[in-house]
C-alpha positions in Angstrom: -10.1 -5.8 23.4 -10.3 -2.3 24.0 -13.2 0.3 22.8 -12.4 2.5 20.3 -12.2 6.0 21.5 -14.7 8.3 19.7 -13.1 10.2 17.6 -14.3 14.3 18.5 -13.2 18.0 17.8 -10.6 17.8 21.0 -8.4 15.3 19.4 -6.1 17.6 18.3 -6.1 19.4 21.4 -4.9 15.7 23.1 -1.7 16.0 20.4 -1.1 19.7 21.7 -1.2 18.5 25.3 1.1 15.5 24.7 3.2 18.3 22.3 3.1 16.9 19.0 1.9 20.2 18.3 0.7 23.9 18.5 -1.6 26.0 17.4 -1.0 28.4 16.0 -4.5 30.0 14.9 -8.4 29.5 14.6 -9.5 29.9 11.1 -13.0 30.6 10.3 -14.4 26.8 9.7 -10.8 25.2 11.1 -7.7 25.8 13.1 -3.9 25.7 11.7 -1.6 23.8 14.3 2.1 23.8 13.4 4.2 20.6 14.3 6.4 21.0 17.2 10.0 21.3 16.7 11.1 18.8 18.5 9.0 16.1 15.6 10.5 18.4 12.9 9.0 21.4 10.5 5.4 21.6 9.2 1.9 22.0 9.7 -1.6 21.0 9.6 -4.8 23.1 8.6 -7.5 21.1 9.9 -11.6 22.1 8.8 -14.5 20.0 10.3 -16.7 19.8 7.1 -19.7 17.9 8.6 -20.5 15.3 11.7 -17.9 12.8 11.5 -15.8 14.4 8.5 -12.7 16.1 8.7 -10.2 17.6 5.7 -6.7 17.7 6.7 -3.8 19.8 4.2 -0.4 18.6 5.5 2.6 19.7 4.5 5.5 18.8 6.5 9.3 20.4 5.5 10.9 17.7 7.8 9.1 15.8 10.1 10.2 12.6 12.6 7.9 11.1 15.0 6.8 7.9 16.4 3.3 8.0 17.7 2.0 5.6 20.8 -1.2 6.9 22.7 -3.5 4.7 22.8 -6.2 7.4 23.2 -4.8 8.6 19.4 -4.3 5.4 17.9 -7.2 3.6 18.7 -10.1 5.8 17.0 -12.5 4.1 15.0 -11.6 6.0 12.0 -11.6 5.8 8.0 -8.8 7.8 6.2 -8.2 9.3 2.7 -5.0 10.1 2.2 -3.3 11.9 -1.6 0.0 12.4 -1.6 0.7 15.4 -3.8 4.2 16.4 -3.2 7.3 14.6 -1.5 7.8 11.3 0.2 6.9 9.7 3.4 8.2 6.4 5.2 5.4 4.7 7.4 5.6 1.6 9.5 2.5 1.0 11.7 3.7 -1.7 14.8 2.8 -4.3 15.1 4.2 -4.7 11.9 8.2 -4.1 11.5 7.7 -3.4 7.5 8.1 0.1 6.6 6.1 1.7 3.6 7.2 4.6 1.3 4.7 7.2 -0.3 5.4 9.3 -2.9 3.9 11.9 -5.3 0.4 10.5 -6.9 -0.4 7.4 -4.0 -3.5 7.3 -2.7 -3.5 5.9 1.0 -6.7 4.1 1.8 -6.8 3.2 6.1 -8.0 2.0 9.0 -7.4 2.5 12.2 -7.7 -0.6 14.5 -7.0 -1.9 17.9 -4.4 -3.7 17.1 -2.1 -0.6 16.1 0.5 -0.1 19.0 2.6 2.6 17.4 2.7 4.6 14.3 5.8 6.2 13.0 6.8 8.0 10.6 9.5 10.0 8.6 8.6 12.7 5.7 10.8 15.1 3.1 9.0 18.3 2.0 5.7 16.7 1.9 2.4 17.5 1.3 -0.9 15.7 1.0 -4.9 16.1 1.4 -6.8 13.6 3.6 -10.5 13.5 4.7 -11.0 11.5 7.9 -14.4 9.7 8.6 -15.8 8.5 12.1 -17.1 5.2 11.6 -18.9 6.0 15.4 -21.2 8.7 14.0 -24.7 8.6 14.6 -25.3 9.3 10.4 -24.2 5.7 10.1 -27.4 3.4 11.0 -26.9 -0.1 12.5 -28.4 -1.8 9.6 -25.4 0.2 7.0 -22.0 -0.6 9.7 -21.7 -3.9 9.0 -22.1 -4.2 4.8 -19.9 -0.8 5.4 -16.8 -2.7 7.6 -17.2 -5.9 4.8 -16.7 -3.6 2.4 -13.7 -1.2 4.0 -12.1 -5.0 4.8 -12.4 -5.9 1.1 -10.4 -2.7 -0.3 -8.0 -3.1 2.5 -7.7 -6.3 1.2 -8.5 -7.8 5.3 -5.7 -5.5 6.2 -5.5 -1.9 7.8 -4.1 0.2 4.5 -4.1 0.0 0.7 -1.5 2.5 -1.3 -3.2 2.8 -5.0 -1.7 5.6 -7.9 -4.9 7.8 -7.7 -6.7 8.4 -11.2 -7.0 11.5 -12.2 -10.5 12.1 -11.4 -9.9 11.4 -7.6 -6.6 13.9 -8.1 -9.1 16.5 -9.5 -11.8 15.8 -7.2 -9.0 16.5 -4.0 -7.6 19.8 -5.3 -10.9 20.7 -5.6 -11.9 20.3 -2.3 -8.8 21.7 -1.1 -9.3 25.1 -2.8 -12.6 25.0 -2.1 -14.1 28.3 0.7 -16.6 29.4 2.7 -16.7 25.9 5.0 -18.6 28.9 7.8 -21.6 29.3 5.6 -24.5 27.8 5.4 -24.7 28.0 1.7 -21.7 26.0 1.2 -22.2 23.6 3.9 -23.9 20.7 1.5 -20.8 21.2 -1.4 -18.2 20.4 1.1 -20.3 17.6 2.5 -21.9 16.1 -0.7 -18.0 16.4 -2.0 -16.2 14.9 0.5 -18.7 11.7 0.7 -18.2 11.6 -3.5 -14.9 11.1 -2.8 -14.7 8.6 -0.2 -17.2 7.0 -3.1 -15.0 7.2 -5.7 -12.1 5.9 -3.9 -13.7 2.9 -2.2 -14.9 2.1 -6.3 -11.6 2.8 -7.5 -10.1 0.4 -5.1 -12.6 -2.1 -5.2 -12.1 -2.0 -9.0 -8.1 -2.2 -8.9 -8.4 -5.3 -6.6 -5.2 -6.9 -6.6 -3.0 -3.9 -8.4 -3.0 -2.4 -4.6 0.2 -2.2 -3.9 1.9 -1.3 -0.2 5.7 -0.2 -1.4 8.0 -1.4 1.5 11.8 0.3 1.7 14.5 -1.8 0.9 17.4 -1.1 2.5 21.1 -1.8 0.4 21.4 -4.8 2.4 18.4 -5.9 1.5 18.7 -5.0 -2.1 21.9 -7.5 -2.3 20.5 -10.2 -0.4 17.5 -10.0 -3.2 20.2 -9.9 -5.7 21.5 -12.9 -3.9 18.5 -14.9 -3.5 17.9 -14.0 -7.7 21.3 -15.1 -9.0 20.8 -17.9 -7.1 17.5 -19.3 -8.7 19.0 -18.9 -12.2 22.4 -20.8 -11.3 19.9 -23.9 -10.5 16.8 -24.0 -12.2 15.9 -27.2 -11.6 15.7 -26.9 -7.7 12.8 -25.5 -5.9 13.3 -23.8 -3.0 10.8 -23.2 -0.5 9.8 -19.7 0.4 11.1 -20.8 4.0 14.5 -21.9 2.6 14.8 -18.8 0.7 13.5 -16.9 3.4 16.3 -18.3 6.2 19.1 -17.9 3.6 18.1 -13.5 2.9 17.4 -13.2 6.8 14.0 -11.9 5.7 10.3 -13.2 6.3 8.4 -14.3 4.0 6.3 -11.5 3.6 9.1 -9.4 3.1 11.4 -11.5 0.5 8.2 -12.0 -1.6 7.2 -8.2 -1.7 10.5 -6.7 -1.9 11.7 -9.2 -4.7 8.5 -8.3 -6.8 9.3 -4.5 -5.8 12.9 -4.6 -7.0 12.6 -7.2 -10.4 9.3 -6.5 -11.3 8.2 -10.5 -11.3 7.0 -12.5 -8.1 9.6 -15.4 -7.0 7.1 -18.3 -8.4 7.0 -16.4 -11.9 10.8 -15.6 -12.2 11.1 -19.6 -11.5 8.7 -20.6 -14.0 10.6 -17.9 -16.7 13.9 -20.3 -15.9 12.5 -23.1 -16.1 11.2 -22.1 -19.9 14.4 -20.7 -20.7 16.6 -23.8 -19.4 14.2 -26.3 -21.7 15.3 -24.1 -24.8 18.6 -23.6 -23.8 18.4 -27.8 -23.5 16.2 -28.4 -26.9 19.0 -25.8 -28.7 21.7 -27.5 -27.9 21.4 -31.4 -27.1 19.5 -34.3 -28.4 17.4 -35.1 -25.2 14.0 -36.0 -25.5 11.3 -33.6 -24.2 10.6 -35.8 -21.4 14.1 -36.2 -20.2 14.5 -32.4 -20.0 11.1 -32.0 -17.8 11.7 -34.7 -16.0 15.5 -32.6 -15.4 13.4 -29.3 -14.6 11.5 -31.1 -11.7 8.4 -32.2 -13.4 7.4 -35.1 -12.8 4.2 -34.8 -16.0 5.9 -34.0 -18.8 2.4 -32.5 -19.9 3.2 -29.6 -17.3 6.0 -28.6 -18.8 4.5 -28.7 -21.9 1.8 -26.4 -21.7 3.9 -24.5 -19.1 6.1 -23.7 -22.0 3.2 -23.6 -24.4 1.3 -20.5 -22.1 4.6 -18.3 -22.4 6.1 -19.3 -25.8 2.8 -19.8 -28.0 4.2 -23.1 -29.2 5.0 -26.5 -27.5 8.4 -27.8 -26.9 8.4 -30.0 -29.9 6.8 -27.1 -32.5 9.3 -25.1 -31.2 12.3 -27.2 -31.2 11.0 -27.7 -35.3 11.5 -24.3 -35.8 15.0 -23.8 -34.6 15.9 -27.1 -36.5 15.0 -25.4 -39.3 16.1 -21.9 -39.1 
């Protein structure tokens, strides 16, 4: 495996020699680089606010690039990321999935060895990010291991979390992006003690939303009706269960894929929307014929007819029976 590269203040000088971009001025506490045209229209401001911390404004009119140093990509690096205007689409190899970003996401990621190339597409788009150096000397032996368990447990053991940031983190980034006077000494602590509250509050905010993180992949139209497909499908036969590897072969999409685009697109994961059939087909079944309850689960693919029971019990508030009562006698 490879070292990670120490992330340092030339960094974006090796973009400007590989001409992703130039710059065009040193501020006072940062430099402005503007994106080459040849990756599109835009430009970063970039202000070192402390050892190991840099603030990053974005915002990108057009921009097109796919991105494969390994010298770039291989930093041991922490990133914040708010989107607050536009969208971006984001596929980070070796995965082939592409994410979209829009207005309001908060982008939580890693960098790692295993990243190859990063590329990317964006549509009059801005965001705010604070980068942290996870090599820095401010982080003590004893701290980078509890600190990596805990990174790995908000990235869910991946390399990137999208969350819709709360309003406070919102606040806390336009605050630090209207925020002056990095060059003196006097303000040095604010921007540092705020930046470190936010990586805070967005590490707690994503520890706390757990599962809600959510990495929205684009869906193609092709994709879109094979999902429509695979959905139409399931509710023509909902007494078969199809594996995730049938249904997988039959969209041409791995598994990964189908499940988070068909949660994406309907709202419900596959195992859910089957379970909603199966519920639905036992009413339709206790409406209109004379079969037993046990007959019908045994129909539905269940071999204990207790299953279906409190299966139908959990999303109905009654049992089959109580509820076949009540239709009798309405």
């Amino acid at each position: 495996m490879n070292e990670p590269v120490r992330c340092d203040n030339d960094i974006f000088e090796l973009m400007r020699s590989k001409r992703y971009f130039y710059r065009m001025e040193s501020l006072t506490g940062g430099q402005l680089y503007r994106l080459s045209d040849h990756y599109g229209e835009g430009s970063i401001l970039r202000k070192h606010v402390g050892e190991g911390i840099v603030y990053y404004a974005t915002t990108y009119e057009r921009a097109s690039y796919k991105m494969s140093d390994k010298l770039l990509l291989s930093r041991s690096t922490f990133e914040l990321i708010l989107v607050m205007e536009g969208t971006c689409h984001m596929r980070v190899l070796p995965s082939e999935e592409w994410h979209e970003f829009a207005r309001g996401d908060l982008i939580l990621y890693q960098s790692t060895p295993e990243i190859s190339i990063i590329e990317a597409r964006a549509t009059r788009f801005s965001s705010i990010s604070l980068e942290l150096d996870l090599t820095i000397p401010d982080l003590h032996d004893e701290w980078k291991e509890p600190l990596q368990r805990h990174l790995s447990s908000c990235l869910n053991g991946g390399y990137m979390t999208v969350l819709k940031a709360p309003e406070r983190v919102i606040s806390m980034f336009r605050q630090i992006a209207t925020m002056t006077g990095l060059e003196k000494a006097d303000r040095y602590f604010q921007w540092k003690g705020l930046s470190y509250l936010i990586f805070s509050e967005c590490l707690e905010w994503a520890a706390r939303s757990g599962g809600q993180a959510k990495s929205r992949i684009v869906l193609t139209e092709a994709d879109q009706l094979a999902l429509l497909h695979i959905r139409d499908q399931l509710a023509s036969e909902p007494d078969q269960v199809p594996t995730l590897a049938e249904l997988s072969r039959q969209c041409c999409m791995n598994t990964t894929k189908l499940k988070q685009g068909f949660k994406q697109l309907f709202q419900t994961s596959i195992s859910s929307y089957m379970l909603e059939l199966k519920v639905a087909e036992g009413k339709r079944q206790l409406q209109e014929t004379s079969k037993s309850i046990t007959h019908i689960a045994l129909e539905l693919g269940y071999s204990n007819p207790s299953k279906f029971s409190a299966l139908f019990k959990k999303m109905e508030g009654m049992t089959p029976r109580e509820w076949r009562r009540r239709y009798d006698r309405n």
